[in-house]
C-alpha positions as CSV (number, residue, x, y, z in Angstrom):
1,X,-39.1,17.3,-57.0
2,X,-38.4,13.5,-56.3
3,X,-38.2,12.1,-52.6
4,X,-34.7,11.2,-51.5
5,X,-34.3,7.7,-51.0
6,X,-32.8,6.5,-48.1
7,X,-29.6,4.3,-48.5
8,X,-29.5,1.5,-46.7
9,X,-25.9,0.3,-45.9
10,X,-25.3,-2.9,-47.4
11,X,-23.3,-6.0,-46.6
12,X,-20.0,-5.2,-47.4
13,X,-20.2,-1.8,-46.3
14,X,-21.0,-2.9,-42.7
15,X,-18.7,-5.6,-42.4
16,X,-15.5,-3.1,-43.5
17,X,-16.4,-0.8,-41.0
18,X,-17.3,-3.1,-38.3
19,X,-13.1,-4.1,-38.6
20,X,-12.0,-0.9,-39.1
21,X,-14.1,0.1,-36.0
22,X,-12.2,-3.2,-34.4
23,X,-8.5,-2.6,-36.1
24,X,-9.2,1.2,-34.6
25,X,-10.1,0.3,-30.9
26,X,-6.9,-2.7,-30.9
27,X,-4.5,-0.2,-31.9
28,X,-5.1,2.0,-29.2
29,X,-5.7,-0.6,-26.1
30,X,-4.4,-3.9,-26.5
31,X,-6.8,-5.5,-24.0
32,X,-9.4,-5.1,-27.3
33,X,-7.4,-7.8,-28.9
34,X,-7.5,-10.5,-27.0
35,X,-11.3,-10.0,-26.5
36,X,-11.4,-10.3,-30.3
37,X,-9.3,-13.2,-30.1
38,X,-11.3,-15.1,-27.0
39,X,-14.7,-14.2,-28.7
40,X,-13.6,-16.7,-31.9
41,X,-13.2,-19.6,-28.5
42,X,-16.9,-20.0,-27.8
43,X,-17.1,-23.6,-26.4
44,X,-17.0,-24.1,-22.6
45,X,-14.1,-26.8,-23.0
46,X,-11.6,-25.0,-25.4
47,X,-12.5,-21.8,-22.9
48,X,-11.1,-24.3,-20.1
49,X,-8.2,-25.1,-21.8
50,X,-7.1,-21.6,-22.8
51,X,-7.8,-20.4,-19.3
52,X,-5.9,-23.3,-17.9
53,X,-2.4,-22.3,-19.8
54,X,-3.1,-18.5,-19.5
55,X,-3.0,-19.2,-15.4
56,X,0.2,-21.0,-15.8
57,X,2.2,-17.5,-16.1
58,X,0.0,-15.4,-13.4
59,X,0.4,-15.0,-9.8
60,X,-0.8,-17.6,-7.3
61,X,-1.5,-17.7,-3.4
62,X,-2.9,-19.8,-1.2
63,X,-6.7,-19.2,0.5
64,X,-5.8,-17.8,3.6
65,X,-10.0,-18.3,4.9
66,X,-13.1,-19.5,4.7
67,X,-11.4,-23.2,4.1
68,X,-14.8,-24.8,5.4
69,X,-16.8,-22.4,3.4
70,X,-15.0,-23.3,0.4
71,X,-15.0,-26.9,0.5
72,X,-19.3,-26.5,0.1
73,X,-19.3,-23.8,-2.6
74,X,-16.9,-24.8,-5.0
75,X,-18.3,-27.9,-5.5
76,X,-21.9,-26.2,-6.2
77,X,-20.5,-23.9,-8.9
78,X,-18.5,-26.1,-10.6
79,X,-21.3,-28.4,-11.1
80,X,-24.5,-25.3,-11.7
81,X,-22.4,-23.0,-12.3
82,X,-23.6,-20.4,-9.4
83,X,-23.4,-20.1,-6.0
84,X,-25.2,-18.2,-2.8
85,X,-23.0,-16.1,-0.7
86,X,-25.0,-15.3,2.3
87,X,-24.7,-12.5,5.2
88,X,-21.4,-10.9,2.8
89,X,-23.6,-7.6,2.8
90,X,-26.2,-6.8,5.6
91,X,-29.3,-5.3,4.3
92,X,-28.3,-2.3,6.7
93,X,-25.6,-1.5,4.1
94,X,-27.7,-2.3,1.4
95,X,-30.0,0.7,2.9
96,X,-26.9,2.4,3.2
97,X,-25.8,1.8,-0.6
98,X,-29.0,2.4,-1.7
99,X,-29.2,5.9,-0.1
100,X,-25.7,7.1,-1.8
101,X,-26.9,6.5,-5.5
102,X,-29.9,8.3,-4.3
103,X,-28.0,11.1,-4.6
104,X,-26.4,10.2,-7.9
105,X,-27.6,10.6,-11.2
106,X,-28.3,7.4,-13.5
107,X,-27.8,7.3,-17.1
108,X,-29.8,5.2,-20.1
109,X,-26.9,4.0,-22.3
110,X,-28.9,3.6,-25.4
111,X,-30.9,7.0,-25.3
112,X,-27.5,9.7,-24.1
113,X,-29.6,12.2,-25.4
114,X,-32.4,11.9,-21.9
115,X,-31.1,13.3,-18.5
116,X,-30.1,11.6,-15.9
117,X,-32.1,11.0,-12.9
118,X,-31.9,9.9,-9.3
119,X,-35.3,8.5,-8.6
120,X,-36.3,5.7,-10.6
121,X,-39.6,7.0,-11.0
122,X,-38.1,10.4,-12.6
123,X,-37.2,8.3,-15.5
124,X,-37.9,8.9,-19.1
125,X,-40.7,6.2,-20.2
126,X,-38.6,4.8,-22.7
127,X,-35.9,4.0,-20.3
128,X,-35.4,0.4,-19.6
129,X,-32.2,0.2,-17.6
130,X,-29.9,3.1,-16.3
131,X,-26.4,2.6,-15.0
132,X,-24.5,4.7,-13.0
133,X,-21.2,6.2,-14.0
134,X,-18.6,3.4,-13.2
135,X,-16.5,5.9,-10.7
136,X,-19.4,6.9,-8.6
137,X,-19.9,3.5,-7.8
138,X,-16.7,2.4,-7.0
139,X,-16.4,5.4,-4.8
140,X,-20.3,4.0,-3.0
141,X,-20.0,2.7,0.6
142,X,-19.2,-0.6,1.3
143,X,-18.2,-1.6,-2.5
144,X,-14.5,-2.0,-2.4
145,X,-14.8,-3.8,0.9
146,X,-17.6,-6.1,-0.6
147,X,-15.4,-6.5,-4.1
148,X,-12.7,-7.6,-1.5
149,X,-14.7,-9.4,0.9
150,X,-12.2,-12.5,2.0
151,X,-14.9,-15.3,1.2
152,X,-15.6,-14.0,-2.4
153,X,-11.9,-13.5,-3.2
154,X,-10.9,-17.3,-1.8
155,X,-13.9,-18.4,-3.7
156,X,-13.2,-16.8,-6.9
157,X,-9.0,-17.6,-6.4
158,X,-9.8,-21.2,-5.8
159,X,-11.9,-21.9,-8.9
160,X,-9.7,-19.7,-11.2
161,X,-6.2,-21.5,-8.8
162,X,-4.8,-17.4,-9.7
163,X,-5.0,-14.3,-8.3
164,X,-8.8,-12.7,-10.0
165,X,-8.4,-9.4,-11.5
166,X,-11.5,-6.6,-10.6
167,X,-12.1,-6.1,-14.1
168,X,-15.2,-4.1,-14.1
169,X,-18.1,-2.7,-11.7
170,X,-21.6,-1.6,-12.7
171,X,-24.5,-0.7,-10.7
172,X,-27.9,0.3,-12.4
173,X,-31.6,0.4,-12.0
174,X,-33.9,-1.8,-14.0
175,X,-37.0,0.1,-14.4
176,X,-40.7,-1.2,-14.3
177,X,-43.8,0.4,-16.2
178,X,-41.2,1.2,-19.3
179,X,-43.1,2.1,-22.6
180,X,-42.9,-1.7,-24.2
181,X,-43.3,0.1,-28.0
182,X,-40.9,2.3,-27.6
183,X,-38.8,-0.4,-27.3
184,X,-40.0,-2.9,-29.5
185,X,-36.5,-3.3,-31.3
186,X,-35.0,-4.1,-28.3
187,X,-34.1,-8.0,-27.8
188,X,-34.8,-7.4,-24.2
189,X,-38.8,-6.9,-25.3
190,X,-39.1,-8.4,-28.4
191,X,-37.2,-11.9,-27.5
192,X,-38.2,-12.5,-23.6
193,X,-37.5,-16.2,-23.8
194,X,-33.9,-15.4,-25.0
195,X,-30.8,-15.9,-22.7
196,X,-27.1,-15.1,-23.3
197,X,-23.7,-15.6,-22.2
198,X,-21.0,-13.0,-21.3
199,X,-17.5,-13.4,-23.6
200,X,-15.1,-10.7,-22.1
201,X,-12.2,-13.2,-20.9
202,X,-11.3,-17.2,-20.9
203,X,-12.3,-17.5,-17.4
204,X,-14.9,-14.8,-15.5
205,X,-17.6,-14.9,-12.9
206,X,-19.5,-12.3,-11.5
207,X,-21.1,-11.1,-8.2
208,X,-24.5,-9.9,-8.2
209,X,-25.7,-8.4,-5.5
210,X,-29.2,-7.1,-5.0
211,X,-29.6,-3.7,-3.6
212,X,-33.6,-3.5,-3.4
213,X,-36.1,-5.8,-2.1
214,X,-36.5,-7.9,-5.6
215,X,-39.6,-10.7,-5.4
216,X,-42.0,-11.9,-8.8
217,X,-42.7,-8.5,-9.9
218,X,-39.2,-6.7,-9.8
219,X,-37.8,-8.5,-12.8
220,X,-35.8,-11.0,-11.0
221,X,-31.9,-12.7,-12.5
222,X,-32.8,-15.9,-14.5
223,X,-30.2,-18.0,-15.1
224,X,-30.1,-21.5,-16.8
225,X,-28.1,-23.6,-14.2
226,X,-25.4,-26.2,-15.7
227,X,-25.5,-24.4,-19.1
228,X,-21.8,-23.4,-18.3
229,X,-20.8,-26.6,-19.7
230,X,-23.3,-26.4,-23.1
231,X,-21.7,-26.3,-26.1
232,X,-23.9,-23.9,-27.9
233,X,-24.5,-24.1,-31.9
234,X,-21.6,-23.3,-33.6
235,X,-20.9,-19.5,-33.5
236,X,-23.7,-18.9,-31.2
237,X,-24.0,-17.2,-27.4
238,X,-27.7,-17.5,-27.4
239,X,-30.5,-19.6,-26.7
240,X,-34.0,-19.8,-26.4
241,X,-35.6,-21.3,-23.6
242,X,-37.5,-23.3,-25.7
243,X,-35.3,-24.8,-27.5
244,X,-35.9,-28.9,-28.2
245,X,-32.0,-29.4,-28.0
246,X,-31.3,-28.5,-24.7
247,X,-33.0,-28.8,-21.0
248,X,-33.3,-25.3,-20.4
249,X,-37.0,-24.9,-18.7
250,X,-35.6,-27.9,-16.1
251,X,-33.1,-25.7,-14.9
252,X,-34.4,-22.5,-15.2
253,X,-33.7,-20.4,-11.3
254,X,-35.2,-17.2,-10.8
255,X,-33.8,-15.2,-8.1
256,X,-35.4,-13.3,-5.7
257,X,-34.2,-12.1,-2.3
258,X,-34.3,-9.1,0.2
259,X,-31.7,-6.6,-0.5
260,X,-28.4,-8.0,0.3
261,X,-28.6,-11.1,-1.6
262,X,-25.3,-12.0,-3.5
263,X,-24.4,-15.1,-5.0
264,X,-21.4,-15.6,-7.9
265,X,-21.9,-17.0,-11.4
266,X,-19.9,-18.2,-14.0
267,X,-20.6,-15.6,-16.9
268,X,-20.6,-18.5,-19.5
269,X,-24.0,-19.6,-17.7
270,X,-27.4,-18.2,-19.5
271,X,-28.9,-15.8,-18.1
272,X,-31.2,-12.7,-18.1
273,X,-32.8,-9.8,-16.7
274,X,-36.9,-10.5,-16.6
275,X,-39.2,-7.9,-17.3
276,X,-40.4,-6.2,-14.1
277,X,-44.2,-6.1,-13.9
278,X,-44.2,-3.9,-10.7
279,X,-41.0,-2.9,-9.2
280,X,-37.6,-1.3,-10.2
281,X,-35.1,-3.0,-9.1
282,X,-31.2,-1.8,-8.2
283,X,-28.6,-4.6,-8.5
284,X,-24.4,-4.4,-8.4
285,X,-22.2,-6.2,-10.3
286,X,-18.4,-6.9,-9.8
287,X,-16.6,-8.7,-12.7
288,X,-13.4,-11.3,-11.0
289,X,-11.5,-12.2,-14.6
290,X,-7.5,-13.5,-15.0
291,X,-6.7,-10.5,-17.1
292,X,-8.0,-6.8,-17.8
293,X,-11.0,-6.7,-20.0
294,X,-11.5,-4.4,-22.5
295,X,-15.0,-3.7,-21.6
296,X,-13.8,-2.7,-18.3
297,X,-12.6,0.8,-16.5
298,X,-9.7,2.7,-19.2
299,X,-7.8,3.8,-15.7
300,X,-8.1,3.6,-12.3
301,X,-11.8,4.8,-10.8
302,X,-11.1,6.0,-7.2
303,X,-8.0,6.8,-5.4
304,X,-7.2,5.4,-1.9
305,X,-4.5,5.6,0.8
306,X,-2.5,3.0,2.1
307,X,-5.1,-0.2,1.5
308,X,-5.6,-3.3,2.8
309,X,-6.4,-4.4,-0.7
310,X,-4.4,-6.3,-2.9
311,X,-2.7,-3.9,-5.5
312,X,-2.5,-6.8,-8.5
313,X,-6.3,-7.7,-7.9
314,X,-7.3,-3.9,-7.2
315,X,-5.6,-2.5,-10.4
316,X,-8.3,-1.3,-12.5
317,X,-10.4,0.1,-9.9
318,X,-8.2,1.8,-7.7
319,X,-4.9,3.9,-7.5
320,X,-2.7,4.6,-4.6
Protein backbone atom coordinates (compact mmCIF):
# COMPACT_ATOMS: atom_id res chain seq x y z
CA UNK A 1 0.00 0.00 0.00
CA UNK A 2 1.47 3.50 -0.86
CA UNK A 3 2.09 6.20 2.03
CA UNK A 4 -0.28 9.08 2.02
CA UNK A 5 1.27 12.14 1.15
CA UNK A 6 0.76 14.99 3.18
CA UNK A 7 -0.74 18.13 1.35
CA UNK A 8 0.72 21.09 2.01
CA UNK A 9 -1.72 24.11 1.57
CA UNK A 10 -0.46 26.29 -1.04
CA UNK A 11 -0.47 29.99 -1.76
CA UNK A 12 -3.70 30.65 -2.80
CA UNK A 13 -5.29 28.42 -0.66
CA UNK A 14 -4.04 30.28 2.43
CA UNK A 15 -4.49 33.64 1.29
CA UNK A 16 -8.54 32.95 0.51
CA UNK A 17 -8.91 31.67 3.78
CA UNK A 18 -6.91 34.06 5.69
CA UNK A 19 -9.94 36.84 4.25
CA UNK A 20 -12.60 34.73 4.60
CA UNK A 21 -11.26 34.16 8.20
CA UNK A 22 -11.08 38.27 8.17
CA UNK A 23 -14.50 38.96 6.08
CA UNK A 24 -15.98 36.35 8.94
CA UNK A 25 -14.65 38.05 12.16
CA UNK A 26 -15.69 41.91 10.51
CA UNK A 27 -19.04 40.87 9.99
CA UNK A 28 -19.69 39.91 13.32
CA UNK A 29 -17.73 42.86 15.45
CA UNK A 30 -17.06 45.91 13.63
CA UNK A 31 -14.10 46.87 15.85
CA UNK A 32 -12.24 43.97 13.45
CA UNK A 33 -12.47 46.46 10.66
CA UNK A 34 -10.86 49.21 11.50
CA UNK A 35 -7.99 47.11 12.89
CA UNK A 36 -7.80 45.76 9.34
CA UNK A 37 -8.00 49.12 8.05
CA UNK A 38 -5.17 50.79 10.66
CA UNK A 39 -2.86 47.74 10.09
CA UNK A 40 -2.51 48.88 6.04
CA UNK A 41 -1.21 52.68 8.05
CA UNK A 42 2.15 51.38 9.32
CA UNK A 43 4.28 54.66 9.38
CA UNK A 44 4.54 56.58 12.74
CA UNK A 45 3.58 59.97 10.75
CA UNK A 46 0.40 58.86 8.75
CA UNK A 47 -0.48 56.96 12.30
CA UNK A 48 -0.23 60.72 13.70
CA UNK A 49 -2.32 62.10 11.36
CA UNK A 50 -5.12 59.60 11.44
CA UNK A 51 -5.11 59.73 15.17
CA UNK A 52 -5.16 63.44 15.05
CA UNK A 53 -8.61 63.73 12.99
CA UNK A 54 -10.08 60.51 14.71
CA UNK A 55 -9.74 62.78 18.18
CA UNK A 56 -11.44 65.59 16.54
CA UNK A 57 -15.01 63.75 17.14
CA UNK A 58 -14.25 62.13 20.71
CA UNK A 59 -14.74 63.53 24.04
CA UNK A 60 -12.27 65.92 25.70
CA UNK A 61 -11.52 67.19 29.40
CA UNK A 62 -9.15 68.93 30.95
CA UNK A 63 -6.22 67.29 33.52
CA UNK A 64 -7.73 67.88 36.63
CA UNK A 65 -3.88 66.72 38.50
CA UNK A 66 -0.66 65.98 38.47
CA UNK A 67 -0.07 69.40 36.33
CA UNK A 68 3.69 69.49 37.67
CA UNK A 69 4.07 65.82 37.06
CA UNK A 70 2.97 66.21 33.63
CA UNK A 71 4.88 69.02 32.42
CA UNK A 72 8.27 66.42 33.10
CA UNK A 73 6.79 63.25 31.58
CA UNK A 74 5.28 64.22 28.52
CA UNK A 75 8.06 65.70 27.33
CA UNK A 76 10.19 62.26 27.94
CA UNK A 77 7.69 60.12 26.08
CA UNK A 78 7.10 62.18 23.27
CA UNK A 79 10.72 62.27 22.58
CA UNK A 80 11.76 58.09 23.75
CA UNK A 81 8.71 57.20 23.62
CA UNK A 82 8.37 55.70 27.36
CA UNK A 83 8.15 56.92 30.54
CA UNK A 84 8.69 55.84 34.57
CA UNK A 85 5.78 56.21 36.69
CA UNK A 86 7.01 55.83 40.15
CA UNK A 87 5.36 54.91 43.71
CA UNK A 88 1.67 54.39 41.44
CA UNK A 89 1.72 50.80 43.00
CA UNK A 90 3.52 50.03 46.37
CA UNK A 91 5.28 46.75 46.37
CA UNK A 92 2.94 45.93 49.38
CA UNK A 93 0.10 45.62 46.74
CA UNK A 94 2.28 44.19 44.42
CA UNK A 95 2.62 41.24 47.27
CA UNK A 96 -0.96 41.64 47.52
CA UNK A 97 -1.54 41.12 43.56
CA UNK A 98 0.77 38.57 43.46
CA UNK A 99 -0.87 36.48 46.14
CA UNK A 100 -4.59 36.63 44.29
CA UNK A 101 -3.27 35.04 40.95
CA UNK A 102 -1.69 32.60 43.28
CA UNK A 103 -4.82 31.25 43.60
CA UNK A 104 -5.84 31.47 39.99
CA UNK A 105 -5.04 29.30 37.33
CA UNK A 106 -2.83 30.43 34.19
CA UNK A 107 -3.19 29.28 30.79
CA UNK A 108 -0.47 28.66 27.74
CA UNK A 109 -2.33 30.27 24.72
CA UNK A 110 -0.46 28.29 22.10
CA UNK A 111 -0.63 24.74 23.79
CA UNK A 112 -4.94 24.84 25.18
CA UNK A 113 -4.59 21.36 25.28
CA UNK A 114 -1.94 21.53 28.88
CA UNK A 115 -3.69 22.47 32.25
CA UNK A 116 -3.62 25.35 33.89
CA UNK A 117 -1.50 25.99 36.79
CA UNK A 118 -0.97 28.39 39.66
CA UNK A 119 2.59 28.01 40.46
CA UNK A 120 4.94 28.90 37.88
CA UNK A 121 7.03 26.09 38.68
CA UNK A 122 3.85 23.52 38.03
CA UNK A 123 4.13 24.44 34.52
CA UNK A 124 4.35 22.20 31.53
CA UNK A 125 8.14 22.37 30.13
CA UNK A 126 7.06 23.58 26.93
CA UNK A 127 5.32 26.47 28.38
CA UNK A 128 6.81 29.77 27.60
CA UNK A 129 4.34 32.34 28.73
CA UNK A 130 0.83 31.73 30.50
CA UNK A 131 -1.78 34.47 30.81
CA UNK A 132 -4.56 34.62 33.02
CA UNK A 133 -8.09 34.71 31.93
CA UNK A 134 -8.79 38.56 31.20
CA UNK A 135 -11.82 38.62 33.90
CA UNK A 136 -9.89 37.23 36.79
CA UNK A 137 -7.63 39.93 36.43
CA UNK A 138 -9.66 42.67 36.10
CA UNK A 139 -11.49 41.47 39.15
CA UNK A 140 -7.48 41.26 41.03
CA UNK A 141 -6.88 43.85 43.82
CA UNK A 142 -5.82 47.03 43.19
CA UNK A 143 -6.15 46.84 39.16
CA UNK A 144 -9.09 49.01 38.38
CA UNK A 145 -7.78 51.57 40.85
CA UNK A 146 -4.15 51.35 39.24
CA UNK A 147 -5.86 51.34 35.43
CA UNK A 148 -7.53 54.50 36.89
CA UNK A 149 -4.82 55.84 38.86
CA UNK A 150 -5.20 59.96 38.28
CA UNK A 151 -1.43 60.44 37.17
CA UNK A 152 -1.70 57.63 34.46
CA UNK A 153 -5.04 58.78 33.09
CA UNK A 154 -3.79 62.78 32.90
CA UNK A 155 -0.70 61.36 31.42
CA UNK A 156 -2.26 59.23 28.87
CA UNK A 157 -5.32 62.08 28.19
CA UNK A 158 -2.72 64.74 27.63
CA UNK A 159 -0.64 62.92 24.99
CA UNK A 160 -3.73 61.52 23.21
CA UNK A 161 -5.62 65.56 24.07
CA UNK A 162 -9.04 62.81 24.43
CA UNK A 163 -10.53 60.85 26.82
CA UNK A 164 -8.27 57.02 26.57
CA UNK A 165 -10.41 54.18 26.27
CA UNK A 166 -9.30 50.78 28.63
CA UNK A 167 -9.17 48.71 25.78
CA UNK A 168 -7.60 45.56 27.10
CA UNK A 169 -5.86 43.98 30.37
CA UNK A 170 -3.51 41.02 30.51
CA UNK A 171 -1.54 39.63 33.25
CA UNK A 172 0.75 36.46 32.72
CA UNK A 173 3.83 34.67 33.82
CA UNK A 174 6.84 34.44 31.74
CA UNK A 175 8.48 31.26 32.65
CA UNK A 176 12.29 30.47 32.98
CA UNK A 177 13.97 26.96 32.44
CA UNK A 178 11.28 26.38 29.37
CA UNK A 179 12.28 23.43 26.99
CA UNK A 180 14.20 25.76 24.22
CA UNK A 181 13.47 22.68 21.37
CA UNK A 182 10.27 22.33 22.11
CA UNK A 183 9.96 25.56 21.04
CA UNK A 184 12.21 25.99 18.31
CA UNK A 185 9.53 27.39 15.89
CA UNK A 186 8.76 29.93 17.98
CA UNK A 187 10.12 33.51 16.92
CA UNK A 188 10.44 34.26 20.58
CA UNK A 189 13.48 31.36 20.52
CA UNK A 190 14.51 31.13 17.24
CA UNK A 191 14.83 35.14 16.49
CA UNK A 192 16.07 36.64 20.09
CA UNK A 193 17.49 39.76 18.43
CA UNK A 194 14.06 40.47 16.88
CA UNK A 195 11.71 43.31 18.22
CA UNK A 196 8.17 44.39 17.20
CA UNK A 197 5.60 46.82 17.38
CA UNK A 198 1.89 46.58 18.53
CA UNK A 199 -0.81 47.74 15.65
CA UNK A 200 -4.33 47.49 17.40
CA UNK A 201 -5.35 51.30 17.05
CA UNK A 202 -4.00 54.84 15.53
CA UNK A 203 -2.89 55.98 18.83
CA UNK A 204 -2.15 53.36 21.98
CA UNK A 205 0.30 53.18 24.93
CA UNK A 206 0.54 50.78 27.47
CA UNK A 207 1.27 50.34 31.25
CA UNK A 208 3.46 47.71 32.36
CA UNK A 209 3.69 47.02 35.54
CA UNK A 210 6.04 44.48 37.19
CA UNK A 211 4.47 42.21 39.67
CA UNK A 212 7.82 40.16 40.75
CA UNK A 213 11.16 41.16 41.64
CA UNK A 214 12.56 41.14 37.82
CA UNK A 215 16.64 41.80 37.60
CA UNK A 216 19.26 40.16 34.57
CA UNK A 217 18.02 36.82 34.88
CA UNK A 218 14.06 37.22 34.93
CA UNK A 219 13.81 38.09 31.28
CA UNK A 220 13.54 41.76 31.67
CA UNK A 221 11.12 44.42 28.93
CA UNK A 222 13.60 45.58 26.13
CA UNK A 223 12.55 48.29 24.36
CA UNK A 224 14.25 50.34 21.53
CA UNK A 225 13.79 54.01 22.75
CA UNK A 226 12.87 56.71 20.00
CA UNK A 227 11.93 53.93 17.52
CA UNK A 228 8.31 55.30 17.85
CA UNK A 229 9.18 57.75 15.24
CA UNK A 230 11.06 55.03 12.66
CA UNK A 231 9.66 54.53 9.67
CA UNK A 232 10.06 50.85 9.33
CA UNK A 233 10.70 49.13 5.66
CA UNK A 234 7.71 49.26 3.83
CA UNK A 235 5.10 46.78 5.12
CA UNK A 236 7.23 45.84 7.99
CA UNK A 237 6.58 45.87 12.06
CA UNK A 238 9.86 44.28 12.76
CA UNK A 239 13.36 44.68 13.22
CA UNK A 240 16.44 43.20 14.08
CA UNK A 241 18.70 44.71 16.46
CA UNK A 242 21.24 44.42 14.23
CA UNK A 243 20.16 45.95 11.58
CA UNK A 244 22.86 48.53 9.67
CA UNK A 245 19.96 50.97 8.93
CA UNK A 246 18.90 51.87 12.08
CA UNK A 247 20.60 52.80 15.75
CA UNK A 248 18.94 50.17 17.58
CA UNK A 249 21.87 48.76 19.99
CA UNK A 250 22.34 52.72 21.02
CA UNK A 251 19.12 52.86 22.41
CA UNK A 252 18.46 49.58 23.54
CA UNK A 253 16.85 49.91 27.66
CA UNK A 254 16.36 46.83 29.52
CA UNK A 255 14.21 47.12 32.41
CA UNK A 256 14.52 45.87 35.58
CA UNK A 257 12.95 46.82 38.89
CA UNK A 258 11.49 45.57 42.24
CA UNK A 259 7.91 44.64 41.91
CA UNK A 260 5.92 47.72 41.58
CA UNK A 261 7.74 49.25 38.78
CA UNK A 262 5.41 50.79 36.01
CA UNK A 263 6.23 53.03 33.43
CA UNK A 264 3.93 53.79 30.00
CA UNK A 265 5.11 53.16 26.44
CA UNK A 266 3.98 54.05 23.24
CA UNK A 267 3.12 50.58 21.57
CA UNK A 268 4.60 51.78 18.21
CA UNK A 269 8.13 51.62 20.18
CA UNK A 270 10.21 48.08 19.72
CA UNK A 271 10.14 46.09 22.06
CA UNK A 272 10.41 42.48 23.63
CA UNK A 273 10.26 40.08 26.20
CA UNK A 274 14.06 38.57 26.92
CA UNK A 275 14.53 35.16 27.61
CA UNK A 276 14.73 34.46 31.40
CA UNK A 277 17.87 32.62 32.38
CA UNK A 278 16.75 32.18 36.05
CA UNK A 279 13.55 33.67 37.13
CA UNK A 280 9.86 33.74 36.08
CA UNK A 281 8.66 36.73 35.96
CA UNK A 282 4.74 38.13 36.44
CA UNK A 283 4.04 41.50 34.65
CA UNK A 284 0.42 43.49 33.97
CA UNK A 285 -0.55 45.17 31.22
CA UNK A 286 -3.27 47.85 30.67
CA UNK A 287 -3.95 48.93 27.03
CA UNK A 288 -5.13 53.19 27.06
CA UNK A 289 -6.31 53.45 23.08
CA UNK A 290 -8.97 56.30 21.49
CA UNK A 291 -11.37 53.58 20.43
CA UNK A 292 -12.30 49.77 21.33
CA UNK A 293 -9.88 47.31 19.93
CA UNK A 294 -10.73 44.25 18.53
CA UNK A 295 -8.14 42.40 20.29
CA UNK A 296 -9.62 43.53 23.44
CA UNK A 297 -12.53 42.16 26.05
CA UNK A 298 -16.00 41.12 23.70
CA UNK A 299 -18.16 42.59 26.84
CA UNK A 300 -17.71 43.95 29.99
CA UNK A 301 -15.19 41.77 32.51
CA UNK A 302 -16.37 42.61 36.06
CA UNK A 303 -19.36 44.32 37.39
CA UNK A 304 -19.18 47.20 39.94
CA UNK A 305 -21.54 49.47 41.99
CA UNK A 306 -21.78 52.99 41.84
CA UNK A 307 -17.86 53.97 40.73
CA UNK A 308 -15.71 56.53 40.93
CA UNK A 309 -14.57 55.60 37.44
CA UNK A 310 -15.27 57.19 34.40
CA UNK A 311 -18.00 55.15 32.55
CA UNK A 312 -16.72 56.26 28.73
CA UNK A 313 -12.98 55.25 29.73
CA UNK A 314 -14.22 52.20 31.90
CA UNK A 315 -16.50 50.67 29.06
CA UNK A 316 -14.92 47.57 28.09
CA UNK A 317 -13.83 46.42 31.42
CA UNK A 318 -16.57 47.12 33.59
CA UNK A 319 -20.43 47.32 33.81
CA UNK A 320 -22.65 49.01 36.35
Amino acid sequence: MQTPVALTPTPDYQFTARWKRRLGRVLTDSRWARYYFQLNIPDPKHRRMAASFISAFLPKSQPKSHKEELHRLLPILRELGSVPLEGILSSEQADEIRAYFATKECYDPFRPETKGFGDPNAAHRSCIHAYFPKADVAAAPHILELANHPLVLSTVEAYFTVKPVISDIAAWWLLSGFDAEANSHEVYVRRPEEFHRDLDDFAELKLFVYLSDVDFTAGPHAMIRTSHQWDLPKGSRILELRDPRYQARENLQLVTGPAGTAWLENSLVLHRGTIPTGKHRLMLSLTYTLLPIAVGPKKPLVQIGNSQFDPYINRVLTRT
